[in-house]
C-alpha positions as CSV (number, residue, x, y, z in Angstrom):
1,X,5.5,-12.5,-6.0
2,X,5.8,-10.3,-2.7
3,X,4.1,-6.9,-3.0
4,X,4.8,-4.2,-0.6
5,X,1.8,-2.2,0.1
6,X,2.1,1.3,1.5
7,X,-0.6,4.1,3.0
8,X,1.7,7.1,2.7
9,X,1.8,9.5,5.4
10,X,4.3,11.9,7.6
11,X,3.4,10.7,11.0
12,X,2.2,7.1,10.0
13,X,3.3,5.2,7.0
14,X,1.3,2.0,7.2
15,X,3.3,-0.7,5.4
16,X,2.1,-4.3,4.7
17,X,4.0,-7.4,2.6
18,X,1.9,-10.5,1.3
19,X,3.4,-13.3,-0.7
20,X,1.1,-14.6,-3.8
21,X,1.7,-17.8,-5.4
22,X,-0.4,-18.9,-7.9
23,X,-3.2,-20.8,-7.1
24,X,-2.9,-20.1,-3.3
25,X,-4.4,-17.5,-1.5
26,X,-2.3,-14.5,-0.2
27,X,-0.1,-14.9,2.9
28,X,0.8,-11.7,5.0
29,X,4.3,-11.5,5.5
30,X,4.9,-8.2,8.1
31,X,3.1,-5.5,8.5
32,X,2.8,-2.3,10.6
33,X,4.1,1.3,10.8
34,X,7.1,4.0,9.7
35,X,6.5,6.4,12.9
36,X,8.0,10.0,12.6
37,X,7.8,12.5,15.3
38,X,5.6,15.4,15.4
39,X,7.3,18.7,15.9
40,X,10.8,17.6,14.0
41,X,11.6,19.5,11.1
42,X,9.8,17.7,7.7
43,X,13.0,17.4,6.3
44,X,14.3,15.0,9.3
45,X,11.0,13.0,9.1
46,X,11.2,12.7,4.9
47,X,15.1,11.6,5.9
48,X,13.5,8.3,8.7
49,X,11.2,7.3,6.2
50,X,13.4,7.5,3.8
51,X,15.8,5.2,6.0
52,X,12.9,3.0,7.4
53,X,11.7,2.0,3.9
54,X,15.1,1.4,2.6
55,X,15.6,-1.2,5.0
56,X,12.2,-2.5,5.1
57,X,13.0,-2.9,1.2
58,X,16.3,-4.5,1.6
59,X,15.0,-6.8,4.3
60,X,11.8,-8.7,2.7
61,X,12.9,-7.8,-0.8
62,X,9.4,-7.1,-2.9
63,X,9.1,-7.2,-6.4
64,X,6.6,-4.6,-6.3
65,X,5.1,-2.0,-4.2
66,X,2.0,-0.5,-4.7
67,X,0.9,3.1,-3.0
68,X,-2.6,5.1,-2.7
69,X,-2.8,7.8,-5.3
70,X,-2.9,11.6,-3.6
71,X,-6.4,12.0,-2.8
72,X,-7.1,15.5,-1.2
73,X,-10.0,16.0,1.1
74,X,-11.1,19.0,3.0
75,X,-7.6,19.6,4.4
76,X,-5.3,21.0,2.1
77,X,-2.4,21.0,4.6
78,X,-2.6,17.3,5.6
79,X,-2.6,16.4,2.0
80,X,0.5,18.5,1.3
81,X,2.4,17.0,4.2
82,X,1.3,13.4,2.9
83,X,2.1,14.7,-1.1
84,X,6.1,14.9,0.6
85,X,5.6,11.6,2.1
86,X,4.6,10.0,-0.7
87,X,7.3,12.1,-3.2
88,X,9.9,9.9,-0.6
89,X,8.2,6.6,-1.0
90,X,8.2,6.7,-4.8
91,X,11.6,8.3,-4.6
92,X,13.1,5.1,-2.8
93,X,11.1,2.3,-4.5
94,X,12.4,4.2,-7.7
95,X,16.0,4.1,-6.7
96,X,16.3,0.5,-5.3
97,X,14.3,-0.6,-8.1
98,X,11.0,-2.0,-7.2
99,X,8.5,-1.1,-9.9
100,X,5.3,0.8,-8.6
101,X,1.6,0.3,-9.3
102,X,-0.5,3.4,-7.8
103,X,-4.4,2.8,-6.9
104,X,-7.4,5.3,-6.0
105,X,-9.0,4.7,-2.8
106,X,-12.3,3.0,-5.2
107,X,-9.5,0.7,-6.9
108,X,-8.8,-0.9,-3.5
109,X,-12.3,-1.0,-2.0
110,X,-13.9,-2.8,-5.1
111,X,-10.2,-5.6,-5.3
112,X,-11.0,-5.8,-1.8
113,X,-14.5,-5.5,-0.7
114,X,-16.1,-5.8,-4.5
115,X,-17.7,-2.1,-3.9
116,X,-15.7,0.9,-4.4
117,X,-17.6,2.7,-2.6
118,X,-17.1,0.9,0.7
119,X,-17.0,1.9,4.5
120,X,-13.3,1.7,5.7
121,X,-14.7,-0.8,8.4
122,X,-15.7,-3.0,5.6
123,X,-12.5,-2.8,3.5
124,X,-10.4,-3.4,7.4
125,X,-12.8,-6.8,8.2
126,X,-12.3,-7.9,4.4
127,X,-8.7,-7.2,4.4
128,X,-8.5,-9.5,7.8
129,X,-10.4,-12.2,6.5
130,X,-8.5,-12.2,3.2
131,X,-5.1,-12.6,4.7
132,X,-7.0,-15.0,7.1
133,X,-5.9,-13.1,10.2
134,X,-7.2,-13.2,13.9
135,X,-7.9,-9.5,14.2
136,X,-7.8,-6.2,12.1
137,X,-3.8,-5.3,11.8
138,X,-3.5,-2.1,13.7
139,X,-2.7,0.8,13.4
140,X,-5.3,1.6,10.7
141,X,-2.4,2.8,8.8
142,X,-0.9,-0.9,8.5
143,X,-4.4,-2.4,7.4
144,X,-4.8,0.1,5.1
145,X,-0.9,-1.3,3.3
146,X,-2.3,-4.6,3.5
147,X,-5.3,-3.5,1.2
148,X,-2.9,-1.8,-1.3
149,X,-1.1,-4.7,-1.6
150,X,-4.1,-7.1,-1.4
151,X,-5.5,-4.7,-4.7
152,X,-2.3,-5.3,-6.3
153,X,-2.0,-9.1,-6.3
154,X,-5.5,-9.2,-7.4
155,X,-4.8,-6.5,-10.5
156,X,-1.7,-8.1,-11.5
157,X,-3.5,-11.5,-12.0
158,X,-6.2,-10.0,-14.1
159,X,-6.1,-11.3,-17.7
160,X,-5.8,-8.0,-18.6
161,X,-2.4,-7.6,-17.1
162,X,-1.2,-10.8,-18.5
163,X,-2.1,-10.0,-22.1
164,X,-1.7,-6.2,-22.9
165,X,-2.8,-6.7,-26.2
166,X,-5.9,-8.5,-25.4
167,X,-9.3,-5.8,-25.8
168,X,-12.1,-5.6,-23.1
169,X,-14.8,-7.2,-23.8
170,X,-18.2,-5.6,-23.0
């Protein structure tokens, strides 16, 4: 399965593919960033990420992509301009197809550090050793993908997942 992992954004949209195979451990694919220029209309920078993912789509072909869930801090305005980015990215995964899993921030840091209330350093170092990489991916945008996607592959094998009939059991 490849899983496309995206940290939405308007200036940076960190994307990052891994490859799972059962029974052997992730393998990072690409990674990196969708860039849009400050001071072009939003419109025009919706429209580039728009394009950007489409082709990143079309090029490694992922059978699912899985995005942060909005999560609004202090600044309402950032998170309004990232609520449009993100309205894109699930617009085009929607229309070429590829089905999307959404995660909270603590739904990544405990799949990838085992704490879900981890530092981002900690999530970053994990994410690197995971994928078995020399350094943290830069930007932070990028590592942050990888993490989405690294949550995914790990949620998707869950028994839980395979079986939705099957009950917790506590």
């Amino acid at each position: 399965m490849r899983i496309l992992g995206i940290d939405p954004g308007i200036a940076t949209v960190g994307f990052g593919f891994v490859d799972q195979a059962r029974g052997c451990p992730l393998r990072p694919v690409q990674y990196g960033a969708i860039t849009t220029e400050a001071g072009l209309p939003l419109s025009t920078r919706l429209v580039q990420i728009n394009r950007d993912l489409e082709e990143l789509i079309r090029t490694f072909q992922p059978d699912a992509l899985s995005v942060e869930e909005l999560f609004f801090n202090t600044n309402i305005t950032t998170g309004i301009a990232v609520a449009h980015g993100r309205g894109i990215i699930l617009y085009t995964a929607e229309k070429l197809g590829v089905p999307i899993f959404e995660y909270t921030p603590s739904q990544v840091k405990q799949a990838v550090v085992g704490y879900g209330k981890a530092e981002k350093r900690q999530v970053m170092d994990m994410t690197r050793r995971l994928l078995k990489l020399n350094r943290i991916p830069r930007p932070d945008d990028a590592a942050d993908a990888l993490a989405l996607a690294i949550c995914h592959a790990r949620s998707a094998t869950s028994l839980l997942r395979q079986n939705p009939l099957a009950k917790p059991t506590v």
